[in-house]
C-alpha positions in Angstrom: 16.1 -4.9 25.5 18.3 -7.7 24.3 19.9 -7.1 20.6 18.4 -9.4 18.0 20.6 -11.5 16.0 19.4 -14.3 13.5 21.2 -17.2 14.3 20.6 -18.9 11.3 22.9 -16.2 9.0 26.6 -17.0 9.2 28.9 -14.3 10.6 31.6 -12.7 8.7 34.1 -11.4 11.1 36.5 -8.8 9.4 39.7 -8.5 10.8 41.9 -5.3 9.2 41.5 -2.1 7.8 41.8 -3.7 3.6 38.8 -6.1 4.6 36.8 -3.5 6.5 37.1 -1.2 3.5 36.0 -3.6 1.1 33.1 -4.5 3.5 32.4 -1.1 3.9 32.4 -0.1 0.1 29.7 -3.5 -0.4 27.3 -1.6 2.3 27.8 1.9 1.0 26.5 0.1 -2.5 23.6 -1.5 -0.5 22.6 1.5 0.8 22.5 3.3 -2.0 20.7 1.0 -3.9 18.4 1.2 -1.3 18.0 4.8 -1.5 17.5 4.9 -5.5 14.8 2.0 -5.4 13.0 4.2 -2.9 13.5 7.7 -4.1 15.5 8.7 -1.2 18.0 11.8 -1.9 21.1 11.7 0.5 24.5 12.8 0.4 27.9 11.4 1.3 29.8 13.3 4.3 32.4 14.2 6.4 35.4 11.5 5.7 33.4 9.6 3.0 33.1 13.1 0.9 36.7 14.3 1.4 37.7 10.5 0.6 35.4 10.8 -2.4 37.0 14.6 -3.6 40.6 13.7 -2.5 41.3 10.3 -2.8 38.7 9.0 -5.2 37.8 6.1 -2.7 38.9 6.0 1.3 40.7 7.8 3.0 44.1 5.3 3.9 43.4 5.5 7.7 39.2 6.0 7.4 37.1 3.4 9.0 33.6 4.3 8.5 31.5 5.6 6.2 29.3 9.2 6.4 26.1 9.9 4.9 24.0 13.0 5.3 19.7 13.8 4.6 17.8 16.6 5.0 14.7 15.5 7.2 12.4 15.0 4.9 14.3 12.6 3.3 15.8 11.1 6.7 12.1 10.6 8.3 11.4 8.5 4.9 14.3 6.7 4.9 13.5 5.9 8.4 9.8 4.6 7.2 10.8 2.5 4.6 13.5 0.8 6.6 11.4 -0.1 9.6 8.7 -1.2 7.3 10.9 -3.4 4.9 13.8 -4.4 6.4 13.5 -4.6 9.9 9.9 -6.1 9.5 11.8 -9.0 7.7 13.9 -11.4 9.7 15.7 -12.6 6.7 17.1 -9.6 5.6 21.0 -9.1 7.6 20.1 -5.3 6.4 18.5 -3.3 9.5 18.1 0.2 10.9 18.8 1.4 14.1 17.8 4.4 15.9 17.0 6.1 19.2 13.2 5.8 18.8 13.1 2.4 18.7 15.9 1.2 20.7 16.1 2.1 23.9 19.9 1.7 24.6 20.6 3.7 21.3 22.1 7.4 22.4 22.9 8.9 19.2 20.6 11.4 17.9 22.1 9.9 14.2 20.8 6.6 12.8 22.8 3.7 11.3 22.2 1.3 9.1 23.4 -2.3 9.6 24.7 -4.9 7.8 23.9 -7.5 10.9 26.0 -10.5 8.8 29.3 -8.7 8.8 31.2 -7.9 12.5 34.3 -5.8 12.6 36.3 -7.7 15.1 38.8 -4.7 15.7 35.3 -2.4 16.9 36.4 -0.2 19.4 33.3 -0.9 22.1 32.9 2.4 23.6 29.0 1.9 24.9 27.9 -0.1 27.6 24.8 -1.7 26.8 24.7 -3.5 22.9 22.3 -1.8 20.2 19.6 -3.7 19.3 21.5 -4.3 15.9 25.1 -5.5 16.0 27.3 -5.2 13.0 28.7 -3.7 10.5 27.2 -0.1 10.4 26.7 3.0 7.9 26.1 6.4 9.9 22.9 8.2 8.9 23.2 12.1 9.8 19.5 14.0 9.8 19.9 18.0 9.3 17.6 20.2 10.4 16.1 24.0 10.0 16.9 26.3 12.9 16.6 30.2 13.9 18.6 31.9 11.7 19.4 34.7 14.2 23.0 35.3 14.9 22.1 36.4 18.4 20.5 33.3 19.3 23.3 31.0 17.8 25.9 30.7 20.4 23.0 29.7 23.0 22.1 27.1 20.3 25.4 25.9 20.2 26.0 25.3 23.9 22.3 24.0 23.8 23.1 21.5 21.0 26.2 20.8 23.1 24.2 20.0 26.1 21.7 17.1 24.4 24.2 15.4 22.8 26.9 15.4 25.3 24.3 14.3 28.2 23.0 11.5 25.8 26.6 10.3 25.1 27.4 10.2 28.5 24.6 7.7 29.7 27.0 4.6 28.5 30.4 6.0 29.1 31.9 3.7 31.8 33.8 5.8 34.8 37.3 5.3 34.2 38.6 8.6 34.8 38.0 11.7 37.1 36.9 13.6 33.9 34.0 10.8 32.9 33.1 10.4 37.1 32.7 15.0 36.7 30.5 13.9 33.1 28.2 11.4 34.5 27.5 13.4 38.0 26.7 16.7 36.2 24.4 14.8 33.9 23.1 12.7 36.1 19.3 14.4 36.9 18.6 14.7 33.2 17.0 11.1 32.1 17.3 10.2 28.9 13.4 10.6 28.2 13.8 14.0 28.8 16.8 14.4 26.2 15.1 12.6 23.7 12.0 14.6 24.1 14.0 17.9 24.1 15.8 16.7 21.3 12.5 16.2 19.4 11.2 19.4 20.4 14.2 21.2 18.4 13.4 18.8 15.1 9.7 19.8 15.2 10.2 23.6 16.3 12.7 23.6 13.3 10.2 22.1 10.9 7.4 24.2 11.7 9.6 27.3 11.7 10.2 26.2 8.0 6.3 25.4 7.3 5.4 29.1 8.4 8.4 30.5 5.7 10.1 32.1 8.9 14.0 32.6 9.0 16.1 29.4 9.5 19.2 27.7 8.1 20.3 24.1 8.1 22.5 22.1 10.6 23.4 18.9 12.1 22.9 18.3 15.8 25.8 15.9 16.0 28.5 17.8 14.0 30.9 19.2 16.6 34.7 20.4 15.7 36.8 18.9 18.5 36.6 19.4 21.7 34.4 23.2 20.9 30.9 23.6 21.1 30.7 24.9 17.9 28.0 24.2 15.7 27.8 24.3 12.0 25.0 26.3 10.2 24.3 26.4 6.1 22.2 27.8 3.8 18.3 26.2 3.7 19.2 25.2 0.5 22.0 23.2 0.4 20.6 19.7 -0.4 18.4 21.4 -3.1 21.2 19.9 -5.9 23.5 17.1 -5.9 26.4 16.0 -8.0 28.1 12.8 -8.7 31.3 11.7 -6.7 33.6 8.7 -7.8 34.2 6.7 -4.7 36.2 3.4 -5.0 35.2 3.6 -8.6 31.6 3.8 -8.0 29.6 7.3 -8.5 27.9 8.3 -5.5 25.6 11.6 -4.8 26.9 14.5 -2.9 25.2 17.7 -2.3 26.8 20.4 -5.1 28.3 22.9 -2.0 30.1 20.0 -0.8 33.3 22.5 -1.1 31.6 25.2 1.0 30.3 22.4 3.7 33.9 20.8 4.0 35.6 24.0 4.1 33.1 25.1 7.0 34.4 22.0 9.0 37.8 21.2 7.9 39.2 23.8 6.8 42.0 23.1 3.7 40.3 19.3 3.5 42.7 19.0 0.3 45.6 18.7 3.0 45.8 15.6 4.4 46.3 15.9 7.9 49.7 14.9 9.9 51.0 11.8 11.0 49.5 12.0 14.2 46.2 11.9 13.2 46.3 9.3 10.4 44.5 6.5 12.5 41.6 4.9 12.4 38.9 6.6 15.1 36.3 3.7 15.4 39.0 0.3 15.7 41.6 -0.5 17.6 43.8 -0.9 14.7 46.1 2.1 14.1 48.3 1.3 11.0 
């Protein structure tokens, strides 16, 4: 599948971390425009939301924007995307997504502002998305067995389909990505998709029937750990406002328990070392 770019829009090529951010702020607006003209709840995430609580606006190093749904709200979003914006070829705004690209291996979505190209992109996949641009990252959460027992299988299970589904672009540079790609080499990625899928509706139906499950996201990982991270059923029952860059912006009202849960102290910001960008090769 070749990516699909309209040559008729002219390309903005954005060059540092100041223009990025002020790219990035413009597409976190669209978005969320977006989402209020068609009743879609969502929630700003990870770096976004500790920019949002700490810093009022980005992080100084950040170079991405995080937004979080629950699935009901994800599955809609996805709807209403593929039905108005990548059904018109006039709109830069698109939505990409493993079930309808078939080079995509993130079980996460992104929406794309196909006008705009960050020219300082680290390219870690082999094989273009069938959108290229600037891009917002769409995290689904889902319901899962609440059982404590069953957890740590989960978690290495979680592990497993995301890891296996990453590996399918990573280019062998090292002994450690030649060890990846042979030990996931039998599992195609139809079959991690359709396991993936089976979780999500197993989840769902688990809910339907008022059985015991919490929430999670299948792509939320601390580093280099297979741990997953599990919240109450609840938690995108009530959202507050956030400023952002001098813009308010919905979060979900635990955002301290859910940050905590990941980060740890998030009100700390973290040490030199780690104050770089992790998506461009830029690393002021």
């Amino acid at each position: 599948m070749n990516k699909i770019i309209n040559e008729e829009q002219e390309i903005k090529v954005v060059k540092n971390l100041e223009d990025l951010h002020k790219e990035l702020f413009i597409l976190l607006c669209e978005f969320d425009d977006f989402c209020k003209e068609n009743n879609i709840k969502y929630s700003l995430t990870s770096g976004t939301l500790i920019g949002a609580i700490r810093e009022k606006g980005f992080i100084p190093w950040d170079d991405d924007i995080d937004v979080m749904m629950d699935r009901e709200n994800y599955e809609k979003f996805t709807e209403v995307c593929v039905n108005k914006l990548n059904n018109d070829s006039k709109n830069p705004l698109k939505f990409d997504d493993y079930r309808f690209d078939c080079h995509y291996t993130l079980f996460f979505s992104r929406f794309v502002k196909t006008n705009v190209h960050v020219e300082t992109r680290v390219q870690i996949d082999s094989h273009p998305y069938l959108y290229e641009g600037l891009c917002l990252d769409v995290f689904p959460f889902d319901y899962v067995n609440d059982s404590k027992i069953l957890k740590p299988f989960m978690n290495i299970y979680i592990k497993f389909l995301h890891s296996a589904s990453r590996c399918k672009t990573l280019k062998i540079e090292s002994i450690k990505t030649f060890i990846k790609k042979v030990l996931f080499f039998p599992f195609s990625r139809k079959f991690l998709r359709i396991r993936y899928r089976h979780l999500v509706y197993k989840g769902q139906n688990r809910y339907a029937q008022n059985k015991n499950v919490a929430i999670c996201s299948f792509n939320f990982f601390r580093k280099n750990s297979i741990k997953t991270f599990y919240y109450d059923k609840n938690i995108f029952n009530e959202f507050v406002s956030v400023e952002f860059e001098g813009r308010e912006f919905p979060a979900i009202k635990d955002y301290d328990i859910f940050l905590r849960n990941i980060f740890g102290d998030y009100m700390v910001p973290p040490k030199g070392k780690d104050r770089k960008p992790q998506h461009s090769c830029e690393n002021n």
